[in-house]
C-alpha positions as CSV (number, residue, x, y, z in Angstrom):
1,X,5.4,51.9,-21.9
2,X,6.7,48.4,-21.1
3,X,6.5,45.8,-24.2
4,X,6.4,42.1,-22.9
5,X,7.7,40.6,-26.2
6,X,7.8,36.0,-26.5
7,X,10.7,34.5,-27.8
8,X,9.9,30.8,-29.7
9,X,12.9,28.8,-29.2
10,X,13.7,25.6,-31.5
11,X,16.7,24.2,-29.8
12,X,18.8,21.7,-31.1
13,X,22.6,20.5,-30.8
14,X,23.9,22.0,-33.7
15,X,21.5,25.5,-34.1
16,X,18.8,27.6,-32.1
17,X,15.9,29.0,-34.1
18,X,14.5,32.1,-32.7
19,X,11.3,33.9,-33.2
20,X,9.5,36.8,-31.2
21,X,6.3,37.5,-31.0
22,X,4.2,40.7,-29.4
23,X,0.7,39.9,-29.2
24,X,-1.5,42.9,-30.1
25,X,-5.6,42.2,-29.2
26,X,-7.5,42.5,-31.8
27,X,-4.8,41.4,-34.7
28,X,-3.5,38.6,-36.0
29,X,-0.4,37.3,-34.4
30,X,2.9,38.7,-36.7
31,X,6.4,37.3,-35.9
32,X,9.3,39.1,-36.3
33,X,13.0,38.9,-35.8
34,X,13.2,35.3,-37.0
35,X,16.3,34.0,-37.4
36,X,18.6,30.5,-37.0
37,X,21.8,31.1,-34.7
38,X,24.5,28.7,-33.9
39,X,24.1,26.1,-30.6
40,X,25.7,29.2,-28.5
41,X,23.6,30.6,-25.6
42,X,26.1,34.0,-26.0
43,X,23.9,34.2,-29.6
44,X,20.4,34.5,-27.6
45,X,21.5,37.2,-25.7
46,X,22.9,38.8,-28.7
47,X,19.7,38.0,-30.1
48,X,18.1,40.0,-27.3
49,X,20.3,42.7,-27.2
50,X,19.1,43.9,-30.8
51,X,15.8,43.3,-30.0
52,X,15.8,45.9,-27.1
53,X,18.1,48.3,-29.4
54,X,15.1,48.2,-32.4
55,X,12.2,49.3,-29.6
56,X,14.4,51.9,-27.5
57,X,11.8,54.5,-26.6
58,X,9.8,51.4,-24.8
59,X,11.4,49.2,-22.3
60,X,11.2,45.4,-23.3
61,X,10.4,42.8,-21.4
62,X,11.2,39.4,-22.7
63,X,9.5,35.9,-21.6
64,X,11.6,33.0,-23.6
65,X,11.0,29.3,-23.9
66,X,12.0,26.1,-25.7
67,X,10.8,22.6,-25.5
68,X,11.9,19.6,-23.2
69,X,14.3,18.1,-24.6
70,X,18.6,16.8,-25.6
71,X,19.8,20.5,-23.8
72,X,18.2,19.3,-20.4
73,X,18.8,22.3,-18.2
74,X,21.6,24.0,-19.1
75,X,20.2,26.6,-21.1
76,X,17.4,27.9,-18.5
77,X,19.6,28.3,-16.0
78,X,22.0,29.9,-18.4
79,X,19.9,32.4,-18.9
80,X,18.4,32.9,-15.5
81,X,21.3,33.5,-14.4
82,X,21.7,36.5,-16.6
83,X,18.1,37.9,-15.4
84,X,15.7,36.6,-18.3
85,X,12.7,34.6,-17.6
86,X,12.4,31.1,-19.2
87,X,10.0,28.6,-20.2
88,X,11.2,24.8,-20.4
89,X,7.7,23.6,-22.3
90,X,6.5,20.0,-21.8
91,X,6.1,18.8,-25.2
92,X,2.8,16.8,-24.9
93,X,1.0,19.7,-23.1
94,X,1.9,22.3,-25.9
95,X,-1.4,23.7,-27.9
96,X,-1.2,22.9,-31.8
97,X,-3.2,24.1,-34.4
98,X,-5.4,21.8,-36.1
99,X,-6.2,20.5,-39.4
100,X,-4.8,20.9,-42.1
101,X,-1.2,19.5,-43.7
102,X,1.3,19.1,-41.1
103,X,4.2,20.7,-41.9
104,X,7.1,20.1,-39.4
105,X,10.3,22.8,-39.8
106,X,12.6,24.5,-37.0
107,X,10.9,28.0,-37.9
108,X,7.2,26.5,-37.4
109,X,8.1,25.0,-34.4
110,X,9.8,28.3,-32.7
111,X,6.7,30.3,-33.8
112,X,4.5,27.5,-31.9
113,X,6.3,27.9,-28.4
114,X,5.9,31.7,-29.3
115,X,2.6,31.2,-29.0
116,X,2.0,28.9,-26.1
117,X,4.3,31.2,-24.1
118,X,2.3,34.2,-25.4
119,X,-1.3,32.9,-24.5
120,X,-0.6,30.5,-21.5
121,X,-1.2,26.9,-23.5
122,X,1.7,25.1,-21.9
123,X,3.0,23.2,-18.8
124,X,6.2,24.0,-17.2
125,X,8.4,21.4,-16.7
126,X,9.8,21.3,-12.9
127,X,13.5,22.0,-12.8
128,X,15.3,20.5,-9.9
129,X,17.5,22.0,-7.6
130,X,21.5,21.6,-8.5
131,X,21.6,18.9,-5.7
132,X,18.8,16.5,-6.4
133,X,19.8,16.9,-10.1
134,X,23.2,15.3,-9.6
135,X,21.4,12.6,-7.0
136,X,19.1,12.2,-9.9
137,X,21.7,11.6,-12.2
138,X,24.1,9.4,-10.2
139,X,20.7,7.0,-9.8
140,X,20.2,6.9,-13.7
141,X,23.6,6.1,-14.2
142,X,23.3,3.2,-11.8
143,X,19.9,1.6,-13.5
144,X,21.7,2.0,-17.0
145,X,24.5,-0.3,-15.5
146,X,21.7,-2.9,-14.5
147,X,20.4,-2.6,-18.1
148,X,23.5,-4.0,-19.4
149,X,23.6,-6.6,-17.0
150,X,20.6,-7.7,-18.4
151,X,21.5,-7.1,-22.0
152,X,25.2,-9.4,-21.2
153,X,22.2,-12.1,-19.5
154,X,20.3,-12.0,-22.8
155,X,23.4,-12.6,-24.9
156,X,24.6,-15.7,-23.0
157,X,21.3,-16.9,-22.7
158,X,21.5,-16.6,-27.1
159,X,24.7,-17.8,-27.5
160,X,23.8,-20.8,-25.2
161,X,20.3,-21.8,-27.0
162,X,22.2,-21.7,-30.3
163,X,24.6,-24.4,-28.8
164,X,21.9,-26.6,-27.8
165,X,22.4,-25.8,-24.0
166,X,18.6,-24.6,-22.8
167,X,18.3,-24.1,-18.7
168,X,15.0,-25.2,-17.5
169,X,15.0,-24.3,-13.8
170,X,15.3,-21.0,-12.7
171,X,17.8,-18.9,-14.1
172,X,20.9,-16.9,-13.1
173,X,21.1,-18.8,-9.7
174,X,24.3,-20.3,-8.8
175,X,23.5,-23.6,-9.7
176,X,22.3,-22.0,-13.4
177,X,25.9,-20.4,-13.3
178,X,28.2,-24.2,-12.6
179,X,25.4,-25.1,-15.5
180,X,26.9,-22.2,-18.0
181,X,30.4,-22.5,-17.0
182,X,30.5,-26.9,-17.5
183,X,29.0,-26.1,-21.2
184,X,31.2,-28.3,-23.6
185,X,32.4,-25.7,-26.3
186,X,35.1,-25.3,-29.0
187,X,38.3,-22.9,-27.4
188,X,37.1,-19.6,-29.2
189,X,33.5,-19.7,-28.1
190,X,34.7,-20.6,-24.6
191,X,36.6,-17.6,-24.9
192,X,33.7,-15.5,-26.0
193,X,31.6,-17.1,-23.2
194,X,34.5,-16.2,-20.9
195,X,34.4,-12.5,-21.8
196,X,30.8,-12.5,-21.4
197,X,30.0,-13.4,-17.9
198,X,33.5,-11.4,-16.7
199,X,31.9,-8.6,-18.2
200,X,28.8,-9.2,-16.1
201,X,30.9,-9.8,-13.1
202,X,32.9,-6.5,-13.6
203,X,29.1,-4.4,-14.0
204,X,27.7,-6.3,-11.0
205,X,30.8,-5.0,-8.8
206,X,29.9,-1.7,-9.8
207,X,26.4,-1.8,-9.1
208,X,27.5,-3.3,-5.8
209,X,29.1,-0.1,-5.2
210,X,27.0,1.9,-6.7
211,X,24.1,0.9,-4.4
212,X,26.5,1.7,-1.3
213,X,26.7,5.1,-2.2
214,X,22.7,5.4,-3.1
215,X,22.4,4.3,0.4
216,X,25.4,6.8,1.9
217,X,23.3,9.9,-0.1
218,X,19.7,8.5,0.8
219,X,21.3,9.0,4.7
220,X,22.5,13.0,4.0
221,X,20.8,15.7,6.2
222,X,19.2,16.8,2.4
223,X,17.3,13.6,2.6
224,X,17.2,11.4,5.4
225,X,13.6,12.3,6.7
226,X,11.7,12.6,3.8
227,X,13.4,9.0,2.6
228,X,13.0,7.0,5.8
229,X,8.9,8.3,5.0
230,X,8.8,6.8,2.0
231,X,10.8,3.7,2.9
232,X,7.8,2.4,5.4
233,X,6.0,1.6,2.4
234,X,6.4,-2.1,1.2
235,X,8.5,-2.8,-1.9
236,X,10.0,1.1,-1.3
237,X,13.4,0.8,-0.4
238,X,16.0,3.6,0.5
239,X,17.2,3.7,-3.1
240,X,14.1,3.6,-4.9
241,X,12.5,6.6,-1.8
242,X,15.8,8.9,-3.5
243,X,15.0,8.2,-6.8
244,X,11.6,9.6,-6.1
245,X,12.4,12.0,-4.2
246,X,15.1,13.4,-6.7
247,X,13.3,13.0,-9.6
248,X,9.5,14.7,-8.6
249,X,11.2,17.5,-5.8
250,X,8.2,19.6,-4.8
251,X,5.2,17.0,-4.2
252,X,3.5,20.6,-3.3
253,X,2.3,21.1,-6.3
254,X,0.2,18.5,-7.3
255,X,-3.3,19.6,-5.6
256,X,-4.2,16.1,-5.7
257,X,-3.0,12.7,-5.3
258,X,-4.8,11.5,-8.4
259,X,-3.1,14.5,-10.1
260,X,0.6,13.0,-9.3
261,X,-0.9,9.3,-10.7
262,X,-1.6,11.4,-14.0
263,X,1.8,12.7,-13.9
264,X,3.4,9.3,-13.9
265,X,1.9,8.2,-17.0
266,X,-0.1,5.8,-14.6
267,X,-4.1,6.7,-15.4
268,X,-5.7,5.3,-18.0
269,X,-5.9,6.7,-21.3
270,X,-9.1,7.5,-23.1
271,X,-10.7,7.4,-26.5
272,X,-14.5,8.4,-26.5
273,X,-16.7,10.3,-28.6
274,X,-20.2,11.2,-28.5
275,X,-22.0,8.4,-26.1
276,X,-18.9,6.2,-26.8
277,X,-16.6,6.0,-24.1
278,X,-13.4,3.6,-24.4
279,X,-10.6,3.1,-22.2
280,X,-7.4,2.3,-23.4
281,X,-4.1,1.5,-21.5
282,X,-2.1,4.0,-19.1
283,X,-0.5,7.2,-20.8
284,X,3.0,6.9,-19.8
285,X,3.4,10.6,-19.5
286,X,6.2,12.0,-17.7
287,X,9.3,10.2,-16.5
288,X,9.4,6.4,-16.8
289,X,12.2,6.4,-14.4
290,X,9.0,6.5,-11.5
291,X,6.9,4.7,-13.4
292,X,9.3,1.9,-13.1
293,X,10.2,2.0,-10.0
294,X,6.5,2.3,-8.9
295,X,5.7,-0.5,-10.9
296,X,8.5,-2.8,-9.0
297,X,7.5,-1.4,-5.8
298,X,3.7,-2.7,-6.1
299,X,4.9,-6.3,-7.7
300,X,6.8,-6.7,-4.3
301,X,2.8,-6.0,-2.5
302,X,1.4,-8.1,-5.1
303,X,3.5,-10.8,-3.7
304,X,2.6,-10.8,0.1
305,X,0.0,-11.5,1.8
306,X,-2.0,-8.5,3.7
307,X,-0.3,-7.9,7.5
308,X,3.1,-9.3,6.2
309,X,6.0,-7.5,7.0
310,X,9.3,-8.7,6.1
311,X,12.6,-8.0,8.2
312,X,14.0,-5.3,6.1
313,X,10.6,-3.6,6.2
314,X,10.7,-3.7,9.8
315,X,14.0,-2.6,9.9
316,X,13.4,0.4,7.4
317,X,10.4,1.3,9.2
318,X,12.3,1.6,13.0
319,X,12.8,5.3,14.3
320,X,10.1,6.8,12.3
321,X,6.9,8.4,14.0
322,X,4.1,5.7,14.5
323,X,1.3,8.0,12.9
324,X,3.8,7.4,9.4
325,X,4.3,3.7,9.8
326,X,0.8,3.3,10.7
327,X,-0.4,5.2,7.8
328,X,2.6,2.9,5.3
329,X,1.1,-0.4,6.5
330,X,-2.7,0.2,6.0
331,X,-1.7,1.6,2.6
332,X,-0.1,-1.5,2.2
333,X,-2.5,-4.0,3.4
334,X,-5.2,-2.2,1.2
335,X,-3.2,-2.6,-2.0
336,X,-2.6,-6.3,-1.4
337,X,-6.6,-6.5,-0.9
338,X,-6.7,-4.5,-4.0
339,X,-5.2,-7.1,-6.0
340,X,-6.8,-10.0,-4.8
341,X,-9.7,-8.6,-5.3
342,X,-8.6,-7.5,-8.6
343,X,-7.9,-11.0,-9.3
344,X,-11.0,-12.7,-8.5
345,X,-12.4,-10.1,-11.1
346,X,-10.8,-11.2,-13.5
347,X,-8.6,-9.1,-13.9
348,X,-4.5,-10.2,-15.6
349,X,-1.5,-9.7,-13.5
350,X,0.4,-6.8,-15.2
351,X,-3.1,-4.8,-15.2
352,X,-3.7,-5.6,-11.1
353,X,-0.4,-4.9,-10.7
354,X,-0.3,-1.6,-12.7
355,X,-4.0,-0.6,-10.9
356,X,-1.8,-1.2,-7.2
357,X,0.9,1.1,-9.0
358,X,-1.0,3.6,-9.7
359,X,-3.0,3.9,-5.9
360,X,0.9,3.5,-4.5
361,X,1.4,6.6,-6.2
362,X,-1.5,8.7,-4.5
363,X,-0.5,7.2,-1.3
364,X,2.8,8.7,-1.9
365,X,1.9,11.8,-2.8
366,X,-0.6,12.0,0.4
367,X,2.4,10.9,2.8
368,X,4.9,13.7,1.5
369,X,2.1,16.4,1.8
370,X,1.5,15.2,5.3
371,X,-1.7,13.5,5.1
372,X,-1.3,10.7,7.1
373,X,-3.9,11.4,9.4
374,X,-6.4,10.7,6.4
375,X,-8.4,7.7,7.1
376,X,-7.7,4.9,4.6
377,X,-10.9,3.2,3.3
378,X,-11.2,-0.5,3.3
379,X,-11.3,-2.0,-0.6
């Protein structure tokens, strides 16, 4: 008789705790084998191994899983590789028990993704091909270099304010940077200013670089179809279509448009109870990483007006079918009604903006399922 035994995983750098679990109907749920192993993925299959010896007239079965988290994907495909099925467990979808005084410990925690693997309360997080993962990551590494661009910008901004020197055009222009650089300062602060903005040059050349090689990947067989879709879209550019695509992978399975909004972290949250029913502000599930970009994408519609098409939308858009570009600009004109309208409502900027966001997203979704020949209603 085959046993299909659960294995709770608590994962962290420096340990792994490990419970099993065999759910018998009928009876209350006992765990057994429990145990706390060092950070080695050689230990779980140890940890197996003496499992499968303890139940030898019955062959086992095991189903393991840990939650989202510091390990990424190393240890699923770890141990995929060696033939055992695994669970990486989206933290926010996990069943809990309620009530009660939370206690929080390693050994709770294993026994609770024992028990979501064992009765089905969990989402799987998607894992991404090898390919798209280093894409993915080459991208991330890219936007935390334009982080600390902005974090150098903030710091001369600081040091100038506490020098008296406050800019009151528009800032980091090149007339803003013949304004920093003619500041009257005493020789060590014109040395720390000095260090500052060749820092910023030095990460700007980088991203300069950086973004040449987005573009180079964005143009591999891999991609070059799916990203010169999404790039007829205004405010999507070839970068920002790869970081997408490399980031969600299978658009297939999200049944509905609306479905892939919710999985941005772009749909409002809710807080209701009996007849009261409140809205409150977007989730922010799931990666920012889209959400971001998403959100950047509809501030560049927010800016036009509808019919606008700027050059490098035009450009983007050339050698793609019609039905697509079609299908990108009514989807764009829409949203830019959408926020007008928005507007005249009543509504503030960041929440029209985040409302187009969140419809850019289902448009998305709709063009890489192939649904462009849905009719796209007036707002």
């Amino acid at each position: 008789m085959e046993r299909i035994i659960y294995i709770g995983m608590d994962v962290h750098s420096t340990s792994y705790s490990l419970c099993a679990l065999e759910p018998i109907f009928g009876q209350e749920n006992k765990f057994f084998f429990e145990t706390k192993v060092a950070a080695e993925p050689s230990d779980i299959i140890k940890y197996l191994d003496n499992i499968e010896k303890c139940f030898a007239d019955n062959e086992c079965t095991f189903v393991t899983g840990y939650e989202a988290g510091c390990l990424g994907f190393s240890l699923y495909n770890y141990l995929k590789a060696r033939g055992i099925d695994c669970k990486i467990l989206a933290p926010t979808k996990m069943s809990e028990e309620k009530g009660g005084k939370k206690v929080k410990t390693d050994k709770r925690d294993a026994r609770t993704i024992a028990q979501n693997l064992a009765y089905g309360t969990y989402s799987a997080v998607f894992v991404p091909g090898e390919e798209d993962l280093a894409v993915r990551d080459y991208i991330r590494m890219s936007n935390d270099h334009k982080a600390a661009v902005k974090r150098i910008k903030q710091q001369i901004n600081s040091l100038c304010m506490r020098h008296g020197y406050i800019y009151q055009r528009t800032k980091w222009t090149a007339e803003h940077l013949k304004y920093i650089k003619g500041m009257t300062l005493s020789p060590l602060y014109r040395e720390i200013l000095q260090e500052y903005l060749a820092t910023m040059e030095q990460l700007n050349n980088k991203i300069k670089a950086f973004d040449v090689r987005i573009e180079e990947l964005s143009k591999t067989k891999r991609y070059k179809d799916n990203v010169g879709k999404l790039a007829c879209f205004t405010g999507i550019t070839r970068s920002r279509a790869l970081a997408i695509i490399t980031e969600i992978g299978d658009f297939r399975r999200f049944l509905k448009p609306l479905n892939f909004a919710a999985y941005l972290g772009l749909v409002p949250g809710e807080k209701s109870s009996g007849k009261k029913q409140k809205r409150i502000a977007i989730t922010k599930a799931g990666t920012g990483h889209i959400r971001k970009v998403l959100i950047e994408a509809a501030q560049s519609i927010c800016r036009g007006l509808p019919g606008y098409k700027s050059r490098a939308l035009l450009a983007r858009q050339q050698g793609n079918d019609n039905t697509v570009i079609n299908y990108a600009d009514k989807a764009s004109a829409r949203l830019r009604r959408r926020y007008y309208k928005l507007g005249r409502c009543g509504k503030k900027h960041n929440v029209a903006v985040t409302a187009v966001a969140r419809e850019l997203s289902c448009f998305i979704c709709g063009m890489m399922n192939g649904l462009t020949e849905v009719q796209i209603k007036k707002a």
